[in-house]
C-alpha positions in Angstrom: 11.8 17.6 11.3 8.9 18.8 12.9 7.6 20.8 10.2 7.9 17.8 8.4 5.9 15.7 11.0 3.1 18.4 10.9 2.9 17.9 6.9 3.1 13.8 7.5 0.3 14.0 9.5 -2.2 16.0 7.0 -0.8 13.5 4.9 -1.2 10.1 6.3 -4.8 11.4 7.7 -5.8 11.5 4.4 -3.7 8.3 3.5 -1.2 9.6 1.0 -0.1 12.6 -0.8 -3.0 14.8 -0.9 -2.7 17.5 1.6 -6.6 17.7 2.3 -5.3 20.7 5.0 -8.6 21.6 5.3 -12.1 23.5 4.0 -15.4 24.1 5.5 -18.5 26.0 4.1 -21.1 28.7 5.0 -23.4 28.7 7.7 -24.7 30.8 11.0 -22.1 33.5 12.6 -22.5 30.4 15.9 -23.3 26.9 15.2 -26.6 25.5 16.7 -24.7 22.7 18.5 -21.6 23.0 18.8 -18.7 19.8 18.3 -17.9 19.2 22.1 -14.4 19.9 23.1 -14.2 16.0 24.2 -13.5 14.5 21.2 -12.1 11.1 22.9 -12.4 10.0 26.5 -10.6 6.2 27.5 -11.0 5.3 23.5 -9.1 2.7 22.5 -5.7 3.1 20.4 -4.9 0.6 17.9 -1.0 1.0 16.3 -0.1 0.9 12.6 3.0 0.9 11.7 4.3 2.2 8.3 7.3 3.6 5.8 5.9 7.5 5.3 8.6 7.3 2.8 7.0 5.1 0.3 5.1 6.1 -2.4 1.4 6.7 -2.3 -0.7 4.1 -3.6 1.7 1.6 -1.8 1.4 3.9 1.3 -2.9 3.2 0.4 -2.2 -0.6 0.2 -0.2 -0.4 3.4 -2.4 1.5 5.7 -5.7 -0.6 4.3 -3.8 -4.1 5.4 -2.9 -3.2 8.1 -6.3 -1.3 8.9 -7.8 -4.9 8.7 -6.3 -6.6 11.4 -6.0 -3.9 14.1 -3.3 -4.3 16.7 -4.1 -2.9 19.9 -1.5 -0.3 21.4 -1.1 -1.2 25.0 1.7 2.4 26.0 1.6 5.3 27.2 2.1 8.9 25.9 1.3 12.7 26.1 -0.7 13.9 22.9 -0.1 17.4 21.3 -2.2 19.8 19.2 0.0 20.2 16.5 -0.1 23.2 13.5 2.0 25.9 11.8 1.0 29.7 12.7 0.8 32.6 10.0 4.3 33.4 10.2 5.6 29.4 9.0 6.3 29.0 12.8 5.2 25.3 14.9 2.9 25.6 17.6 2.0 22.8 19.9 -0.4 22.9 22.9 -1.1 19.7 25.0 -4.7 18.3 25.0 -4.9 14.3 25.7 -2.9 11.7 26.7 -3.0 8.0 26.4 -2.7 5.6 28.9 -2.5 1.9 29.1 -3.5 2.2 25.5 -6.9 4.1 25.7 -7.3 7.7 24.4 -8.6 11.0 26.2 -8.0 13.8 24.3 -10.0 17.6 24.4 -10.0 20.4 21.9 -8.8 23.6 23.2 -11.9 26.4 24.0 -9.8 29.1 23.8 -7.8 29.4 20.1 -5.6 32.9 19.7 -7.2 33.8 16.3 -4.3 36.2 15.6 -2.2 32.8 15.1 -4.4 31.0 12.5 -2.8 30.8 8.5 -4.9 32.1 6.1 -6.5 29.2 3.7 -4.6 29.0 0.1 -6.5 27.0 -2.4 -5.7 26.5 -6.3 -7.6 27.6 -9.1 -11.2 26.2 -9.4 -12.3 26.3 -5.8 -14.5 29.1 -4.1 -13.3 30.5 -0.5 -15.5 32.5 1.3 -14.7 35.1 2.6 -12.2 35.4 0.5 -9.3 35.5 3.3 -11.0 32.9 5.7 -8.6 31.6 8.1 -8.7 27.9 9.7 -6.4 26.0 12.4 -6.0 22.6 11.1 -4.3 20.8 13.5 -2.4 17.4 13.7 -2.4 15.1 17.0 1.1 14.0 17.9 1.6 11.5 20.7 5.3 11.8 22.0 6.5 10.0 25.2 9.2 11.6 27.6 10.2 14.0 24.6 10.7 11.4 21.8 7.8 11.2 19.0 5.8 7.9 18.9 3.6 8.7 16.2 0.8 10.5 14.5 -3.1 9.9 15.9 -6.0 10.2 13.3 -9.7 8.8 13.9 -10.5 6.9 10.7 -11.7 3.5 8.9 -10.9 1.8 5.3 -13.1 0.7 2.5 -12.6 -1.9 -0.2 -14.8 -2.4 -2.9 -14.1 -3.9 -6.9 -13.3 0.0 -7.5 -10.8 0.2 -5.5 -9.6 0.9 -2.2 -10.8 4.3 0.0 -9.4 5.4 3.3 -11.3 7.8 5.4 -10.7 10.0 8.0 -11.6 12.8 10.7 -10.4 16.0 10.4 -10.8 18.5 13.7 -10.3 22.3 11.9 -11.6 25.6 13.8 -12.9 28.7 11.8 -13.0 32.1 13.3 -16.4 32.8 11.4 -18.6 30.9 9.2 -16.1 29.9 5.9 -17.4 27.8 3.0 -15.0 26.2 0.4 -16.5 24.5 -2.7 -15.2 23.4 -5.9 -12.4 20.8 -6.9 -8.5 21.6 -6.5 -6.1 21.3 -4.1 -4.7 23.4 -0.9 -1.4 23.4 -2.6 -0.6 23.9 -5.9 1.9 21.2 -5.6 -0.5 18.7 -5.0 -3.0 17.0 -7.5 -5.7 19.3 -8.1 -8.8 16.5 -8.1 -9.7 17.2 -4.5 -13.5 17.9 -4.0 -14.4 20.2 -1.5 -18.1 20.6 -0.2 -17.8 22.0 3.6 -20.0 24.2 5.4 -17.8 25.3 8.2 -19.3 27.3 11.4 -17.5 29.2 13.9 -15.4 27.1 16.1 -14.5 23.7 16.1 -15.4 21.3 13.1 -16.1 17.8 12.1 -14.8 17.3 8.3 -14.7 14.1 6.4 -11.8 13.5 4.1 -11.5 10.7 1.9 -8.5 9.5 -0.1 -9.6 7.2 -3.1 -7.5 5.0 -4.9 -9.3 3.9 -8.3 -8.4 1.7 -10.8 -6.1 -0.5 -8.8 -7.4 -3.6 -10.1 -7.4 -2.7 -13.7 -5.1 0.1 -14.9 -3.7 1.3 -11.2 -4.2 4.7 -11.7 -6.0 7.9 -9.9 -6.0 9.3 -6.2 -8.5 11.4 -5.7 -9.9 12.9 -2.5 -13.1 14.7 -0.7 -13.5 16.6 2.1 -16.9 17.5 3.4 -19.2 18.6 6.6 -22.2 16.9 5.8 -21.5 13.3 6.4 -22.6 9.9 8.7 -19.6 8.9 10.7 -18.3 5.5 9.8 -19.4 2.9 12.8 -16.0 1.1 12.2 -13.5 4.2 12.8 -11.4 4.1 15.4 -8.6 6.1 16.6 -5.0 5.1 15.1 -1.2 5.5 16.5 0.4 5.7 13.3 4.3 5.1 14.0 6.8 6.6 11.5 9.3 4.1 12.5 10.0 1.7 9.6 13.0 0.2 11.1 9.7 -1.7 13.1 8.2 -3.3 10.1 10.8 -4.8 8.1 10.2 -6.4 4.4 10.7 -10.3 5.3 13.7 -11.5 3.2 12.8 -14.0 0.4 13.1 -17.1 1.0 16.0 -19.5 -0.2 15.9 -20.9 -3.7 17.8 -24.1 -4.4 19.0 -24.8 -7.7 16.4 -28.2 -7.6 16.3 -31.0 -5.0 13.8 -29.4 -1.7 13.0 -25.7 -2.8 10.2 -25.2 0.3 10.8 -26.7 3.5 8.6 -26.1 6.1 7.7 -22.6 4.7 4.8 -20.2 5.0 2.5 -19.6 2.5 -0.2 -16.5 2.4 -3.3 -16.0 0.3 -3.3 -13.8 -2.4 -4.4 -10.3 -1.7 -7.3 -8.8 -3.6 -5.5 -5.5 -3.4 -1.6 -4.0 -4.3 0.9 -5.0 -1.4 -1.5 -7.4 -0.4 -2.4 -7.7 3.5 -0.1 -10.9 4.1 -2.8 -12.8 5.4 -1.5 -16.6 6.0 -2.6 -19.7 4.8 -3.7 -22.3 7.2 -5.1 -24.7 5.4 -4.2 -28.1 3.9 -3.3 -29.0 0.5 -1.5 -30.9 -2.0 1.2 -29.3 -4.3 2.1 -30.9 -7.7 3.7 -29.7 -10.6 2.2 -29.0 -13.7 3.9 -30.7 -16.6 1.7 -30.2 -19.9 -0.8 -33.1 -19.5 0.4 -34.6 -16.6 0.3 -33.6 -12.7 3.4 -34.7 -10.9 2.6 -34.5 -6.6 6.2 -32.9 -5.2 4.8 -31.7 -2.1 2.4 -30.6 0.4 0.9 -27.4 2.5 0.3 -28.5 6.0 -1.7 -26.3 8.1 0.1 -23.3 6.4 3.3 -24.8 6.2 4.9 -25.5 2.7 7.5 -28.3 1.2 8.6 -29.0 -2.3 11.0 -31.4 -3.3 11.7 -31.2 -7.2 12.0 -34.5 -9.0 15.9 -35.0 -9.9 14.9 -35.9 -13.8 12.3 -35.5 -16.1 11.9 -37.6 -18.8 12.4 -36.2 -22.7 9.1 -36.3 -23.5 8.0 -33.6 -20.8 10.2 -31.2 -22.8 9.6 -28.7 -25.5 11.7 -26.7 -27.6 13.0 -23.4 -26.2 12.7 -21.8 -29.5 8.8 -22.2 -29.4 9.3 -19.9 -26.0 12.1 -17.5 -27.5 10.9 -17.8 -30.9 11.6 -13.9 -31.5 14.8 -13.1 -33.7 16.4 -11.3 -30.9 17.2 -14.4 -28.8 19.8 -16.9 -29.3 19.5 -20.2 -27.8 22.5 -22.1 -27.2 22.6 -25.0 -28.1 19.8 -24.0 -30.7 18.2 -27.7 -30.4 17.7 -27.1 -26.1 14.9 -28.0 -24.5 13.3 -27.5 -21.3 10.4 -26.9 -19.3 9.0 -24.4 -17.1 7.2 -25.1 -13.9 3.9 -24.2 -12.3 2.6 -25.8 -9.2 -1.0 -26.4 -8.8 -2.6 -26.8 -5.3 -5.4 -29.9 -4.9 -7.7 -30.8 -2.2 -7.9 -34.7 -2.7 -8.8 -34.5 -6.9 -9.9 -31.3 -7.1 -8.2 -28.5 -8.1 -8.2 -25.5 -5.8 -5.3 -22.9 -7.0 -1.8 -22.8 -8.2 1.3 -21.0 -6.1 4.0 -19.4 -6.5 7.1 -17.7 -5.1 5.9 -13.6 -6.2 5.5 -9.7 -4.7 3.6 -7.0 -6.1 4.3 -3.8 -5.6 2.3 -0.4 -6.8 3.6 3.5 -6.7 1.9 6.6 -8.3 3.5 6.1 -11.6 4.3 2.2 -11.9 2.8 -1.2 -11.3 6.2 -4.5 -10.7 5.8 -7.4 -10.4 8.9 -10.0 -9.1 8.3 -13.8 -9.5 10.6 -16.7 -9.5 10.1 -20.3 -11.2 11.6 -22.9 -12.0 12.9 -24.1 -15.2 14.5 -27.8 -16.4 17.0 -28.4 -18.6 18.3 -31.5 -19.7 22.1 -29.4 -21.0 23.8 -26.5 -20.0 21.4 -23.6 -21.7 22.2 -20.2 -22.4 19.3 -17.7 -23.7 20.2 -14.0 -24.7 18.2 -11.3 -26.3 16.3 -8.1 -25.7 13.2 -7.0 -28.1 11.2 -4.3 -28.4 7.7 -3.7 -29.2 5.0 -1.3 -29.0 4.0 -2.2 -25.5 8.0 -2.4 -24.0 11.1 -4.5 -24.0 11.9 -8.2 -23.0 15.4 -8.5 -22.1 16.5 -12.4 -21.4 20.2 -13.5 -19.8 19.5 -17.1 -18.6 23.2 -19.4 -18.3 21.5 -22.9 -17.2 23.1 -25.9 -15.7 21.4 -29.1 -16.3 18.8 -30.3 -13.7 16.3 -27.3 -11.7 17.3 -23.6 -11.7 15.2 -20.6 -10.4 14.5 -18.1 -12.8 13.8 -14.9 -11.7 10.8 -12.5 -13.9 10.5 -8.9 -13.0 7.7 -6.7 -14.6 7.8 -2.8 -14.6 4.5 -0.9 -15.8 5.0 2.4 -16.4 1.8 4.5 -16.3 2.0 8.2 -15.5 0.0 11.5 -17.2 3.6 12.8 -18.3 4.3 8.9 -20.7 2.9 6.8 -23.1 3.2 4.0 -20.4 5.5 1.1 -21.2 6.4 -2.5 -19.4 9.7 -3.5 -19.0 10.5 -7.5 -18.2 13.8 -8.9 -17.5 14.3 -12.9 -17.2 17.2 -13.9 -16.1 19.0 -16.9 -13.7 21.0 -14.8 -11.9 19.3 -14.5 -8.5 21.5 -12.4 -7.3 18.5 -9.5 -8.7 15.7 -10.9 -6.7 14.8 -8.6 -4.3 13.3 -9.2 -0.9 9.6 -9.3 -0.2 9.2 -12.4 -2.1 6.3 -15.2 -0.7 5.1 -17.9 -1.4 1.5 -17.4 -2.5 -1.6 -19.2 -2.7 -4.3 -18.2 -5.3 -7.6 -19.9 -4.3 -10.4 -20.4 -6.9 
């Protein structure tokens, strides 16, 4: 468990599975002026809590919502220097505490040398000396024995590229040691870490940085830095990053009514401009209608954040279309093969103008797939049944829909597979059994 910890804080301090465990880069045998030992006195501690089990990007897109609306940790705890010694073995040594929620916390002056791991890089990186040594420690708070969490002293960034989470890393060097090049400290780790470090003897100041590109378009690379030549962020701050899941449950989805009120007094959040979102409510006002090819039906309201829908019991024939222009593949039968129906969208209006549509969705991103969960509503005027599963070039659509007449949810999930080691793929199932929704669902506003 502990070794584990160790490892989880590297981790998280670098926000996801690169293991930046640390580089630094030539200089004089004594530095100029040296990193003082007090690296935090009465600091502030804000607490984010998160799954370390999840997978990386989704561990990015957690860490960088919660990073934007801090929460204050108001406890108490003892905080421990935290690395493994040359021999595998866990060494701790006690050098801050926290209490009522601000930091002090001082870098030991004397390190025993004879302790410190050498540095094992992959191929394409250039250690010198060759067998340079480094302590690169982790700060674990822990309170009357028990483990609270991990500290780190960092900041987030997002920008149209994507979303970067940086951090400081504390690592002492016996003697000057310089690392540059791009790979990894372990060869189990991606190898597109850049390291450009001039570390002097003692303690040092490194900047890592875990960047997460592509998440807006094809949701693909993490890539990291680390560095000594660097202008600290004026937004870092020190973090108490909890391990405990069990704290931050996913919210179950809300009911969904087979017609009649779907939404009653429910809470709606904007759309995130990033995966996982950041959950940010909605508090305005707005009217809700439903979208029925050229006509705008009102059916509900959003009153300072709070949502209601009531579904009309009928709709009138001429709303409907044919299902087969919706199935029209060969691998779907529609029963009876006349049925018709109509799928709903709810558009959101201030007065007449249109301001964004809703709906009941989650989005969720790991290092080798993008999914996508949605539910709507569909009418039929018949019991319907639609069945079928093709295939093309860019995946498979698999349908199992068994209607009643009047409103039923239909459930959409969406798999993206995109990984170096497949072609990619997506895989959508459609079906009305609800019983497959998972939980996480909200109801979500998209403001133009």
């Amino acid at each position: 468990m502990r070794n584990k910890l160790f490892y989880a804080g590297i981790l998280i301090s670098l926000a996801v599975s690169i293991i930046l465990a640390g580089c630094p880069d030539s200089g004089g045998s004594a530095p100029e002026n040296p990193l003082p030992l007090s690296v935090a006195v009465n600091q502030p501690v804000s607490l984010l809590e998160i799954d370390p089990s999840t997978d990386a990007l989704s561990l990015a897109a957690s860490v960088t919502a919660s990073m934007t609306r801090p929460k204050a940790y108001t406890g108490t705890a003892t905080v421990s220097l935290l690395f493994e010694d040359s021999n595998g073995e866990t060494q701790s040594e006690d050098v801050g505490t926290i209490s009522g929620g601000t930091l002090t916390l001082t870098l030991p002056a004397d390190v025993d040398e004879s302790l410190l791991p050498p540095l094992t890089l992959t191929e394409g990186i250039t250690l010198q000396p060759p067998a340079a040594k480094a302590l690169t420690p982790s700060f674990i708070a822990t309170e009357n024995g028990a483990v609270k969490g991990i500290l780190i002293f960092g900041t987030y960034t997002v920008s149209p590229a994507g979303v970067g989470i940086d951090s400081i890393q504390y690592m002492y060097f016996p003697q000057a040691t310089t690392i540059k090049g791009k790979g990894s400290l372990d060869a189990s780790q991606p190898d597109n870490i850049t390291f450009d470090v001039t570390g002097k003897k003692g303690w040092n100041e490194l900047l890592s940085h875990a960047g997460f590109s592509g998440i807006f378009t094809d949701l693909t690379t993490v890539s990291g830095t680390m560095t000594s030549d660097f202008t600290k962020n004026a937004g870092m701050r020190w973090w108490l990053i909890s391990l405990d899941s069990s704290k931050t449950p996913e919210p179950p989805t809300p009911p969904m009514p087979a017609g009649g009120t779907i939404a009653d007094n429910a809470p709606v959040y904007l759309a995130s401009s990033y995966p996982a979102g950041a959950a940010t409510l909605y508090t305005e006002n707005a009217t809700v209608k439903l979208s029925l090819g050229q006509e705008n039906r009102e059916v509900g309201v959003i009153a300072h954040g709070k949502l209601t829908i009531t579904l009309p019991e009928t709709l009138e024939d001429e709303l409907l279309t044919p299902l087969s222009y919706s199935f029209s593949d060969s691998g779907f039968t529609i029963t009876p093969a006349d049925a018709q129906g109509i799928s709903s969208d709810f558009v959101l209006f201030d007065g007449d103008e249109e301001i964004g549509v809703l709906i009941l969705e989650k989005t969720s991103v790991s290092m080798s797939a993008y999914k996508y969960d949605s539910v709507r509503y569909m009418y039929f005027p018949q019991e319907t049944a639609i069945a079928g599963t093709v295939q093309s070039e860019s995946g498979s659509l698999g349908v199992q829909i068994n209607a009643r007449p009047g409103w039923n949810p239909i459930y959409t999930g969406i798999i993206m597979t995109m990984s170096p080691d497949t072609s990619g793929g997506m895989s959508t199932i459609v079906t009305s059994d609800v019983t497959q929704v998972p939980s996480g669902l909200k109801w979500t506003a998209t403001i133009d």
